[in-house]
C-alpha positions, 0 to 999 in steps of 0.5 A, spaced: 530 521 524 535 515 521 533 511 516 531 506 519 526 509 523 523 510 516 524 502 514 521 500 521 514 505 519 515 502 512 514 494 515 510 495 520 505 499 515 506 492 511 505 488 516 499 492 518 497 492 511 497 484 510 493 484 516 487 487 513 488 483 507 487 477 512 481 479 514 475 474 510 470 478 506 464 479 512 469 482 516 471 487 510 465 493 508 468 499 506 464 500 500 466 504 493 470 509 492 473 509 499 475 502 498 479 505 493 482 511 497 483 506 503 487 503 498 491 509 495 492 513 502 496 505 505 500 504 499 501 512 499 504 511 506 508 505 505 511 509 498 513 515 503 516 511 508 520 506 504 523 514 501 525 517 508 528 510 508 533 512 504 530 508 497 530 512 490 522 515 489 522 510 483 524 504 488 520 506 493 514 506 488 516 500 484 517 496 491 510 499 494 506 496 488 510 490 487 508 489 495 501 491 491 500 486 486 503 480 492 498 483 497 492 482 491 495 474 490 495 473 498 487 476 498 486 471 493 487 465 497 483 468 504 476 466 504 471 471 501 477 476 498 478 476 491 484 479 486 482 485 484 485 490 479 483 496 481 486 495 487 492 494 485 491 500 480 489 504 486 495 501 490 499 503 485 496 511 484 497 512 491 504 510 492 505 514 485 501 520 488 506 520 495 511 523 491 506 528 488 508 536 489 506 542 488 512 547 485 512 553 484 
């Protein structure tokens, strides 16, 4: 597949994840940890996506997690959503753990 391909997944699944994150808090329920993992699974996928698309692994993860650090901003201005360090943490381990592989 091009690499397009891949940066169309890669904007789909930020725009996918900017809709959830648009969503007020009552409409939001996932409780801890799977919040967490929720989190590390999109920003996973985001990282993986902006890789096939052709970016660096350190680009891609330093775009995932600064997508990341403005999705916490965004949530901060929805109602019943608020700022979340630990999710920016999970965002970040995710995206760190796409480029994770077993050798040997």
């Amino acid at each position: 597949m091009s690499r397009r391909f891949y940066l169309g997944l890669a904007l789909a699944e930020a725009v996918l994840i900017f809709i959830a994150s648009s969503l007020p808090g009552s409409a939001v329920g996932l409780p801890a940890p799977w919040d967490k993992l929720a989190h590390a699974s999109a920003y996973a996928l985001l990282a993986l996506f902006l890789r096939a698309g052709g970016l660096h692994p350190g680009a891609a993860w330093l775009l995932a997690v600064l997508y990341g650090a403005g999705d916490e901003l965004h949530q901060y201005f929805v109602p019943g959503r608020f700022s979340d360090p630990a999710d920016l943490a999970a965002d970040a381990l995710g995206a760190l753990a796409a480029f994770l592989r077993r050798r040997g």
